[in-house]
PDB file of N, H, CA, C and O in Angstrom:
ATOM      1  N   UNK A   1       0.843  -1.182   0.000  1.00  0.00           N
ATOM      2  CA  UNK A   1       0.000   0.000   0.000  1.00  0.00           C
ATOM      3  C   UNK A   1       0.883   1.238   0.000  1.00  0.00           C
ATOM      4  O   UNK A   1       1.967   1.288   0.581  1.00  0.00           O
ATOM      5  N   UNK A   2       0.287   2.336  -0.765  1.00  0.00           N
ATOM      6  H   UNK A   2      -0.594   2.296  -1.237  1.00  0.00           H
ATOM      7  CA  UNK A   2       1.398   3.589  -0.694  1.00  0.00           C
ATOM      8  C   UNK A   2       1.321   4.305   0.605  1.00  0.00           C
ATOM      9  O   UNK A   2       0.511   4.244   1.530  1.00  0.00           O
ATOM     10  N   UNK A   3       2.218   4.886   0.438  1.00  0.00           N
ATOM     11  H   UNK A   3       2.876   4.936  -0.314  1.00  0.00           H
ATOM     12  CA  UNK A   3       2.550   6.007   1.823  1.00  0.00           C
ATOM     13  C   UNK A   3       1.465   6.544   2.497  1.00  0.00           C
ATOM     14  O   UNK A   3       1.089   6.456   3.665  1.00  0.00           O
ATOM     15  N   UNK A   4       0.880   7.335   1.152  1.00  0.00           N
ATOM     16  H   UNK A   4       1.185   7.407   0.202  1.00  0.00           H
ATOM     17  CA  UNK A   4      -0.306   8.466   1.820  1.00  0.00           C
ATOM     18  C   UNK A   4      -1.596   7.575   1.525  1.00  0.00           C
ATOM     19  O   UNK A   4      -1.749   6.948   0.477  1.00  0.00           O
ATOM     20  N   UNK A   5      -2.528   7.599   2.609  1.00  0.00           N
ATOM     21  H   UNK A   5      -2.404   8.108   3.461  1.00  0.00           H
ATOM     22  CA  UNK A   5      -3.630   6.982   2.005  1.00  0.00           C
ATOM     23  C   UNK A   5      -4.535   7.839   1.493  1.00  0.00           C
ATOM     24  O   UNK A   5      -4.176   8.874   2.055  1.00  0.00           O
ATOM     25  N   UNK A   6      -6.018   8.320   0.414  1.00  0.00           N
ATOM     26  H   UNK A   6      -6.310   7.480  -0.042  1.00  0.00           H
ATOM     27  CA  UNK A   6      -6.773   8.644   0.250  1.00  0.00           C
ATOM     28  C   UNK A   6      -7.381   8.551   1.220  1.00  0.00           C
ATOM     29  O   UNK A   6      -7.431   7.422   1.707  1.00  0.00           O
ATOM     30  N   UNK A   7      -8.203   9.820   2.022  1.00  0.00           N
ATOM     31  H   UNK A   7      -8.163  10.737   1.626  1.00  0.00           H
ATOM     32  CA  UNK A   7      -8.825   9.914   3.048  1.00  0.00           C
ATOM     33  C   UNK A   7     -10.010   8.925   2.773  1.00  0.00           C
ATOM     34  O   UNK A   7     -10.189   8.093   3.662  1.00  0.00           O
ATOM     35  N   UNK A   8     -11.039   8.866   1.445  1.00  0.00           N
ATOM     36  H   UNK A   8     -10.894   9.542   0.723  1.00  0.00           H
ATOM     37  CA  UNK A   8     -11.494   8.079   1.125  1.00  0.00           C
ATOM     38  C   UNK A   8     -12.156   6.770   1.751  1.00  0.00           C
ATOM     39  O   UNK A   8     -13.209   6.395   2.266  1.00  0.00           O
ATOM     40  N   UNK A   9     -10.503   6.160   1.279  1.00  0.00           N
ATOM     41  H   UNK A   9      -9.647   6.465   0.861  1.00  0.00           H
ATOM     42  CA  UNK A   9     -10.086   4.790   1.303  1.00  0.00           C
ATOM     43  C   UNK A   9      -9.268   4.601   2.625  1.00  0.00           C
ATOM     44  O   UNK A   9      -8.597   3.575   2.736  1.00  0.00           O
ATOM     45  N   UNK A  10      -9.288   5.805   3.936  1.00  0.00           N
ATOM     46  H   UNK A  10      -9.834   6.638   3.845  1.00  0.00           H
ATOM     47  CA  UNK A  10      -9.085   5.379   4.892  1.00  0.00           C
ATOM     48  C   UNK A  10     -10.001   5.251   5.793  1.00  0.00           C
ATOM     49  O   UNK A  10      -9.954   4.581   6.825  1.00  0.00           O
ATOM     50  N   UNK A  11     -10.997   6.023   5.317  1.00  0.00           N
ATOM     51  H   UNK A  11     -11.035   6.567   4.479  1.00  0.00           H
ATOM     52  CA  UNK A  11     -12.388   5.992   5.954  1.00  0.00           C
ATOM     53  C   UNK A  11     -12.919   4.658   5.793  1.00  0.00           C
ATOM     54  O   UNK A  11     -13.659   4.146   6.632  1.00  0.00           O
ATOM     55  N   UNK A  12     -12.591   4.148   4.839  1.00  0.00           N
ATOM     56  H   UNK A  12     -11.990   4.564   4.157  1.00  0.00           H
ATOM     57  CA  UNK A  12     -13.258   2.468   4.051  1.00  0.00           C
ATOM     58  C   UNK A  12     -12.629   1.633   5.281  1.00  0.00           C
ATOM     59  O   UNK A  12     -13.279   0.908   6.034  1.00  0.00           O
ATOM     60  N   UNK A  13     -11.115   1.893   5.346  1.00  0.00           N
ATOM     61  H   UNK A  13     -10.587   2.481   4.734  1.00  0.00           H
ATOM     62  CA  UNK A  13     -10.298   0.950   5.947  1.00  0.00           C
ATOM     63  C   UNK A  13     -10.507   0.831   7.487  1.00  0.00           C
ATOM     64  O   UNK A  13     -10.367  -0.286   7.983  1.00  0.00           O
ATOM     65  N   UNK A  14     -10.842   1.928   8.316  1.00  0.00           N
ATOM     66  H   UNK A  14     -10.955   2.836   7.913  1.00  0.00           H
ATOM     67  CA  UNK A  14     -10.973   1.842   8.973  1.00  0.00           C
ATOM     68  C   UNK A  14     -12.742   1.504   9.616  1.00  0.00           C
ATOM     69  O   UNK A  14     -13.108   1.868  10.734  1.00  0.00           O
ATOM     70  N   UNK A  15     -13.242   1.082   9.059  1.00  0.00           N
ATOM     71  H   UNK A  15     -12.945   0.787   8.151  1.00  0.00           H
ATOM     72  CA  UNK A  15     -15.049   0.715   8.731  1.00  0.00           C
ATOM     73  C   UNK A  15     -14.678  -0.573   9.251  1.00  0.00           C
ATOM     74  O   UNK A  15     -15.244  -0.919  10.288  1.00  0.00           O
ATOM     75  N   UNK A  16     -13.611  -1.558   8.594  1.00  0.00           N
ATOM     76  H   UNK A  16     -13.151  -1.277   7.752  1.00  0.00           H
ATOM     77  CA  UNK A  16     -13.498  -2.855   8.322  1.00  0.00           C
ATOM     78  C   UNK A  16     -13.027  -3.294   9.190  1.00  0.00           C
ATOM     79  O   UNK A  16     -13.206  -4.415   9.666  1.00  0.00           O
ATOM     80  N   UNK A  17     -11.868  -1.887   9.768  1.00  0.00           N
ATOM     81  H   UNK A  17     -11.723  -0.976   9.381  1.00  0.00           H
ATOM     82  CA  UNK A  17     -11.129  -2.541  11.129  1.00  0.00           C
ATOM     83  C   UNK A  17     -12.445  -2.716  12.336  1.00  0.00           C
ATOM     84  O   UNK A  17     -12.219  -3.565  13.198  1.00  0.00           O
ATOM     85  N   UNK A  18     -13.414  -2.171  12.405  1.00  0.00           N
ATOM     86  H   UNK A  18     -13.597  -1.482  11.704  1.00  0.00           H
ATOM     87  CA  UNK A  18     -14.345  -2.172  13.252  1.00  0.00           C
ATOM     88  C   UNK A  18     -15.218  -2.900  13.262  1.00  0.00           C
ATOM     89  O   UNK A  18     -15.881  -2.900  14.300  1.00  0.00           O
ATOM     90  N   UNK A  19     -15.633  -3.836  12.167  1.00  0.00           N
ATOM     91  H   UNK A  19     -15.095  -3.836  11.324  1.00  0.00           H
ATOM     92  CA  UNK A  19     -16.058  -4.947  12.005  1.00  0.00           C
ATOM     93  C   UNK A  19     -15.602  -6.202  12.595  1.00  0.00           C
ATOM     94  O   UNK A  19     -16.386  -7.095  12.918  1.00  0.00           O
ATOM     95  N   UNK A  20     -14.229  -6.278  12.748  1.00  0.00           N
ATOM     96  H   UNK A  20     -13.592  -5.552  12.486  1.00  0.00           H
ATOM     97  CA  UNK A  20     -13.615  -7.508  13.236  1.00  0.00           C
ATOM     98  C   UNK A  20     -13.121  -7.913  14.480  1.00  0.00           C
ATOM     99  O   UNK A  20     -12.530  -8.925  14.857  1.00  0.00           O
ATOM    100  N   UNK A  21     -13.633  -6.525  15.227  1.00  0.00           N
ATOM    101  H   UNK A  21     -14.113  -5.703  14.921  1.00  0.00           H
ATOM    102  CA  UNK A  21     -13.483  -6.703  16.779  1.00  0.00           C
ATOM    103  C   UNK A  21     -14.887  -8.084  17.170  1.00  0.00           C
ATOM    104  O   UNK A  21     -15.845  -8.627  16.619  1.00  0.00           O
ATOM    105  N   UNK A  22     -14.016  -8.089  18.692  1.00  0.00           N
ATOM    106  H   UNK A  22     -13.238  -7.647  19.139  1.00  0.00           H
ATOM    107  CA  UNK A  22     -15.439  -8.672  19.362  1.00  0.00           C
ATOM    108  C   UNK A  22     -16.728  -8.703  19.713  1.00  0.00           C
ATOM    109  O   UNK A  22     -17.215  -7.624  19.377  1.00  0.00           O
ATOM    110  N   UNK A  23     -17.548  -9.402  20.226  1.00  0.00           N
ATOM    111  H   UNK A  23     -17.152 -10.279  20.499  1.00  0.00           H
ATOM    112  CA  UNK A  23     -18.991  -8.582  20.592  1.00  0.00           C
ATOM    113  C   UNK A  23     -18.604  -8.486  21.806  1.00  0.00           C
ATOM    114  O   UNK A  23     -17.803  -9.217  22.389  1.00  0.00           O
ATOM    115  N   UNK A  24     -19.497  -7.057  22.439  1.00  0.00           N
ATOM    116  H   UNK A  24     -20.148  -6.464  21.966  1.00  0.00           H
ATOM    117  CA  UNK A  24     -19.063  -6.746  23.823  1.00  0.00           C
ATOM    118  C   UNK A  24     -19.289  -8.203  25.176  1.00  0.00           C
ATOM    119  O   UNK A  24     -20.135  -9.097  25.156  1.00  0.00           O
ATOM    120  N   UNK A  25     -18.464  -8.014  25.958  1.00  0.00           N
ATOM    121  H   UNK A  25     -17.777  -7.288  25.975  1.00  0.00           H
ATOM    122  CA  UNK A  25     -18.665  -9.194  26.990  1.00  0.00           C
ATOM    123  C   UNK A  25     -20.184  -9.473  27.317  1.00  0.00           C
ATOM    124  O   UNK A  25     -20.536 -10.652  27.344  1.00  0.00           O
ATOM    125  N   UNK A  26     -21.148  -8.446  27.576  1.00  0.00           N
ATOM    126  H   UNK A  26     -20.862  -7.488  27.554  1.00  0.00           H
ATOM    127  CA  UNK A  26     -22.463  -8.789  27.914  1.00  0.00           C
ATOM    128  C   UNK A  26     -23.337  -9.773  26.818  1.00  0.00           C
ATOM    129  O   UNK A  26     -24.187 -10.607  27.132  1.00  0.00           O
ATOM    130  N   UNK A  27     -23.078  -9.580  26.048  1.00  0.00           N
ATOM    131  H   UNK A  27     -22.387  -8.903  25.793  1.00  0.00           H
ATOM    132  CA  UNK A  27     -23.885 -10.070  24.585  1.00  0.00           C
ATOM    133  C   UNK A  27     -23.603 -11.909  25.377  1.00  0.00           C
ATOM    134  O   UNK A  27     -24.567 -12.668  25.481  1.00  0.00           O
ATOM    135  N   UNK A  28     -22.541 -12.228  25.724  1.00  0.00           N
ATOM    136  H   UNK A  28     -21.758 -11.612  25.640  1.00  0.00           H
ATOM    137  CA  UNK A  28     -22.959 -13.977  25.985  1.00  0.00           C
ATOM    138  C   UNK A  28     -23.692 -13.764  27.262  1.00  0.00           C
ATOM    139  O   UNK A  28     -24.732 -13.848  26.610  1.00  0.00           O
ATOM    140  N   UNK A  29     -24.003 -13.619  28.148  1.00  0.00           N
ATOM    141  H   UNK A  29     -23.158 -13.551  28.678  1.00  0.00           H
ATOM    142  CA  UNK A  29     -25.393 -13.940  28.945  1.00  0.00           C
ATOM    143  C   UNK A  29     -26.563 -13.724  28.205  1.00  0.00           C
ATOM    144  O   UNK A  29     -27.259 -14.682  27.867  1.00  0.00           O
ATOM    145  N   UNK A  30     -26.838 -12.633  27.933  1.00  0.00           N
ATOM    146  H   UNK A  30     -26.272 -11.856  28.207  1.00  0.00           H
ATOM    147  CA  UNK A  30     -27.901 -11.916  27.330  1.00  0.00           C
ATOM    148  C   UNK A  30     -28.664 -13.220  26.007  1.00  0.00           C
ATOM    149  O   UNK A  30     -29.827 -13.614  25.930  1.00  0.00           O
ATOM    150  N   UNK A  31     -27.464 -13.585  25.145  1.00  0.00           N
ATOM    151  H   UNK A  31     -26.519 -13.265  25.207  1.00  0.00           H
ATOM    152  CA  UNK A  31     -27.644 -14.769  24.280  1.00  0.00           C
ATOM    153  C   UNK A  31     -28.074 -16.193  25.030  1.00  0.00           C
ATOM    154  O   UNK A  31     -29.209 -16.667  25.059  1.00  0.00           O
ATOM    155  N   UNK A  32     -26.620 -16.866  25.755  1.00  0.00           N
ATOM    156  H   UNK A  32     -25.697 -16.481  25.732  1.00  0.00           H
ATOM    157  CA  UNK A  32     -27.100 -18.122  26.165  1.00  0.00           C
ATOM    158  C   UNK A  32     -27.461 -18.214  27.776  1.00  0.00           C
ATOM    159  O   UNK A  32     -27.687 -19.244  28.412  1.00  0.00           O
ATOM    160  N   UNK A  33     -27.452 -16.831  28.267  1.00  0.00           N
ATOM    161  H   UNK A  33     -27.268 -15.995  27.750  1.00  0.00           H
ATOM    162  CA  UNK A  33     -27.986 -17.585  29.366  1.00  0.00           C
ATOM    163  C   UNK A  33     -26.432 -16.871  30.502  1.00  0.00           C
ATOM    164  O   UNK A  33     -25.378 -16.464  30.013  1.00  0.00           O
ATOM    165  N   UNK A  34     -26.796 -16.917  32.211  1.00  0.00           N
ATOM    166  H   UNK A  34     -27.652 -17.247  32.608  1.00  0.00           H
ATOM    167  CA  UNK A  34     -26.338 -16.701  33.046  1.00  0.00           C
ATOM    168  C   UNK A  34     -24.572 -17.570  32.962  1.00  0.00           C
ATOM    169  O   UNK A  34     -23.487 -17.002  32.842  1.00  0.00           O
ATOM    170  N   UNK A  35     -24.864 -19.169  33.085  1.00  0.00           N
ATOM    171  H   UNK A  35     -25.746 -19.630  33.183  1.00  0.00           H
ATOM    172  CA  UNK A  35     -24.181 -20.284  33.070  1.00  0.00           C
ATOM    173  C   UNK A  35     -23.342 -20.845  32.063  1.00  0.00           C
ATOM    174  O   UNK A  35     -22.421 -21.571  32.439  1.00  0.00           O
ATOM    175  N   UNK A  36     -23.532 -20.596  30.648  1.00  0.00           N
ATOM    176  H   UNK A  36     -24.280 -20.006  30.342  1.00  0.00           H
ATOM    177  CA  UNK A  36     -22.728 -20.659  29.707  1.00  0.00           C
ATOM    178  C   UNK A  36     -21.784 -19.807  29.199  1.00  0.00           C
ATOM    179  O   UNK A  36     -22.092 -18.682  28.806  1.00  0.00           O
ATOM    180  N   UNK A  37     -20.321 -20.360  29.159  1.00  0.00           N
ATOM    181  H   UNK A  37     -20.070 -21.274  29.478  1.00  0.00           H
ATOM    182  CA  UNK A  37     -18.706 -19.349  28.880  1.00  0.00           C
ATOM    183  C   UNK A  37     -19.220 -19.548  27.211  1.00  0.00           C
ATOM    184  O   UNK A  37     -19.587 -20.616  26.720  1.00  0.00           O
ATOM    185  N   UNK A  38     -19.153 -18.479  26.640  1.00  0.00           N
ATOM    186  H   UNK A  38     -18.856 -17.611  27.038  1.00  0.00           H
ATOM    187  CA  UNK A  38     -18.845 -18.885  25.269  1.00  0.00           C
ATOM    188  C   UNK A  38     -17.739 -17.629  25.056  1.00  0.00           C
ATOM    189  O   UNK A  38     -17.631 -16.623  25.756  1.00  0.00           O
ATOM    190  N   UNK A  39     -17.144 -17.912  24.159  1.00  0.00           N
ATOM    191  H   UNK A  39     -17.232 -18.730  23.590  1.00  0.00           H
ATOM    192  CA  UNK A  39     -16.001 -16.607  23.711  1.00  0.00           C
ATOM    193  C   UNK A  39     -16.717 -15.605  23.083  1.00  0.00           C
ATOM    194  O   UNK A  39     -17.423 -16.099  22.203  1.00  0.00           O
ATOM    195  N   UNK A  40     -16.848 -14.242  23.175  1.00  0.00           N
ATOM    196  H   UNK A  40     -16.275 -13.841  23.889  1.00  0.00           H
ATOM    197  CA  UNK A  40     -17.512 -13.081  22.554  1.00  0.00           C
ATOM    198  C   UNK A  40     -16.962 -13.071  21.044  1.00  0.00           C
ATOM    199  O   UNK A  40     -17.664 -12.380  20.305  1.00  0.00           O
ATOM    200  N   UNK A  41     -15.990 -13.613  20.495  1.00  0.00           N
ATOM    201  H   UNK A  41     -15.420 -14.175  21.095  1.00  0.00           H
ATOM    202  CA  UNK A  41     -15.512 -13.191  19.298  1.00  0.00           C
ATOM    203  C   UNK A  41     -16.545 -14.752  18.166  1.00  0.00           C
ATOM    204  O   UNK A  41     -16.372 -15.181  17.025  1.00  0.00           O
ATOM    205  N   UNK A  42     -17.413 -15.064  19.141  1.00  0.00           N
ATOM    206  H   UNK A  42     -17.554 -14.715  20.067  1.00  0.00           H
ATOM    207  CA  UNK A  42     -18.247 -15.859  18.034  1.00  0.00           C
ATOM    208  C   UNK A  42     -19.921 -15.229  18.020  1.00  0.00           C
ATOM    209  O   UNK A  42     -20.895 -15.783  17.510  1.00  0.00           O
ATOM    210  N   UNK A  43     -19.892 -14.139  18.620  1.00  0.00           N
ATOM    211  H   UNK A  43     -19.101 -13.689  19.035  1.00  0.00           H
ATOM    212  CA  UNK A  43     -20.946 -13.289  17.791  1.00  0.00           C
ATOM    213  C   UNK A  43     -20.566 -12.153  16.769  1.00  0.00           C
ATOM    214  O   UNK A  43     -21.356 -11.276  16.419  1.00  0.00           O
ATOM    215  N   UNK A  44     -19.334 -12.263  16.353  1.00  0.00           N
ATOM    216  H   UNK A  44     -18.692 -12.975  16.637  1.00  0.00           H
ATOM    217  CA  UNK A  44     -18.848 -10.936  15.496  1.00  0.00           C
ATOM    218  C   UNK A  44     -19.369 -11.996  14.157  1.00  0.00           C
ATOM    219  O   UNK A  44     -19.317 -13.223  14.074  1.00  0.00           O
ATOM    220  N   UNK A  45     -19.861 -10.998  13.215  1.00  0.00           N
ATOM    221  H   UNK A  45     -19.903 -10.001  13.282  1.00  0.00           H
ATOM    222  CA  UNK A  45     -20.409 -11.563  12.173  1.00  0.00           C
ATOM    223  C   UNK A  45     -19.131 -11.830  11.150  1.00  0.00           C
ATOM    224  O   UNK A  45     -18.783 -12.900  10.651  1.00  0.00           O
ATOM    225  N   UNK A  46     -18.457 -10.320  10.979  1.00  0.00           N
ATOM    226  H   UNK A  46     -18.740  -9.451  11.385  1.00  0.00           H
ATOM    227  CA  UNK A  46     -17.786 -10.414   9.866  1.00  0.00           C
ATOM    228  C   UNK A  46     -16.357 -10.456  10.178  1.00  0.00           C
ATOM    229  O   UNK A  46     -15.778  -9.381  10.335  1.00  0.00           O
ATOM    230  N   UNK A  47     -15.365 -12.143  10.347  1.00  0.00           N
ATOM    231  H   UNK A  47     -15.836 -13.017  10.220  1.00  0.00           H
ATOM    232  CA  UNK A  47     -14.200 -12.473  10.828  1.00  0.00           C
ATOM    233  C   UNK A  47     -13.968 -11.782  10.069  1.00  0.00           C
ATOM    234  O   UNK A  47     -14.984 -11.538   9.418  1.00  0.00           O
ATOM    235  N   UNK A  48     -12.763 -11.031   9.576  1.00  0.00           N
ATOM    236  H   UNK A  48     -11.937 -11.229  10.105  1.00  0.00           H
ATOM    237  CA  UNK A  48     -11.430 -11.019   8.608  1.00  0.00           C
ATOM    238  C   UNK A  48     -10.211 -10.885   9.459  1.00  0.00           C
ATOM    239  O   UNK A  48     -10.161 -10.265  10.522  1.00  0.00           O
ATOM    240  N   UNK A  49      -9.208 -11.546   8.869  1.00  0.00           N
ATOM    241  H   UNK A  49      -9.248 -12.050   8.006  1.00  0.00           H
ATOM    242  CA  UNK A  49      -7.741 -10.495   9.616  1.00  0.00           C
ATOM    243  C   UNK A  49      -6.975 -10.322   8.273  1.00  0.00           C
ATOM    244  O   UNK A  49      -7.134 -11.061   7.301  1.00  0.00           O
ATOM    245  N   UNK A  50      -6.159  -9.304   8.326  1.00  0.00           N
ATOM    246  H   UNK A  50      -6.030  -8.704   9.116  1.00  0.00           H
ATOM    247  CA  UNK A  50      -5.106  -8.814   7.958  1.00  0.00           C
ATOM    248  C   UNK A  50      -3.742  -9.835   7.421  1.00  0.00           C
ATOM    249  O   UNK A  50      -2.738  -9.361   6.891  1.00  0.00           O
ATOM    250  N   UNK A  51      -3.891 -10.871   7.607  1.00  0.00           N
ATOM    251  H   UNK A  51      -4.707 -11.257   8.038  1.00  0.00           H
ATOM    252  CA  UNK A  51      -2.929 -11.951   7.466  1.00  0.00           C
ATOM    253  C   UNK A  51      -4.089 -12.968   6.486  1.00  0.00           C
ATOM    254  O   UNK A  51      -4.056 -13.258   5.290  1.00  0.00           O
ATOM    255  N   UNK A  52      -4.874 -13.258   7.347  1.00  0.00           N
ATOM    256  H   UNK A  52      -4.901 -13.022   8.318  1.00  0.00           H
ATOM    257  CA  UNK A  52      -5.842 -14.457   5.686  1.00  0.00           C
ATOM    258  C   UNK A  52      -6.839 -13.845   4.803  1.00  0.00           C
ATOM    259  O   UNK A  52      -6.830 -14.210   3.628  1.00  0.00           O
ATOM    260  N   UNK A  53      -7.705 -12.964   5.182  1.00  0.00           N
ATOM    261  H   UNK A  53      -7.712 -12.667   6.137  1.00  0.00           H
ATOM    262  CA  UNK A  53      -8.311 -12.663   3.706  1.00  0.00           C
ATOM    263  C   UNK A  53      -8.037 -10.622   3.156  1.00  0.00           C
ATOM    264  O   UNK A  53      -8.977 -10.046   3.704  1.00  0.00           O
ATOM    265  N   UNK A  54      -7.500  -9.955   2.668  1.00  0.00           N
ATOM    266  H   UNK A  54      -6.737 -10.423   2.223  1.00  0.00           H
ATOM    267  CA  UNK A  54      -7.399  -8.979   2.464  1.00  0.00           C
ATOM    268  C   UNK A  54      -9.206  -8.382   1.864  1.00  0.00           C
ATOM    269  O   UNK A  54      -9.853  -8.895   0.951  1.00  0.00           O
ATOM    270  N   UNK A  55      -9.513  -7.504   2.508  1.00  0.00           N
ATOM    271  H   UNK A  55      -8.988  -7.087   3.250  1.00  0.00           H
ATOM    272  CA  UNK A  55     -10.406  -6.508   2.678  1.00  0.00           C
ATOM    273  C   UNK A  55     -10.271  -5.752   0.906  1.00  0.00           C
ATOM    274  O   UNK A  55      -9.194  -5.430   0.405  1.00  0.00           O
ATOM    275  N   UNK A  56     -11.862  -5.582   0.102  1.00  0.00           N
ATOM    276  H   UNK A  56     -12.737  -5.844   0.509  1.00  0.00           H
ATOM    277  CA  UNK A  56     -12.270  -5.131  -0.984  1.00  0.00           C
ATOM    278  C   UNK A  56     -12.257  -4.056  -0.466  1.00  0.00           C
ATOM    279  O   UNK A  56     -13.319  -3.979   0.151  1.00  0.00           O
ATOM    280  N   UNK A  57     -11.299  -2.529  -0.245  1.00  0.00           N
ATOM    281  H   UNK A  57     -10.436  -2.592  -0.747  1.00  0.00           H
ATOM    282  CA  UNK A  57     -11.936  -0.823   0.191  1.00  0.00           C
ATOM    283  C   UNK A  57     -11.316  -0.140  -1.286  1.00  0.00           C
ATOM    284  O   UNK A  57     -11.474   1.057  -1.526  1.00  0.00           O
TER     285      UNK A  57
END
């Protein structure tokens, strides 16, 4: 990627970075219940990282 980014296409880029965070800690009670651990990063819809699939911006 070049030096300077198009404000643009940093606005894009940074959209995507915000997609691939976690869901907040509350979201697993609220979903399964008081008693069940589940990991928050399996309600984020849209995985990507930076290492396996490169982002269309």
């Amino acid at each position: 990627m070049s030096r300077y980014k198009h404000p643009s296409k940093k606005k894009r880029l940074a959209k995507l970075n915000t997609q691939t965070r976690w869901a907040p800690f509350w979201t697993v009670p609220k979903k399964y219940g008081k008693g069940r651990k589940v990991h928050p990063g399996r309600h984020t819809a849209k995985k990507r990282s930076w290492r396996r699939t490169k982002a269309k911006a």
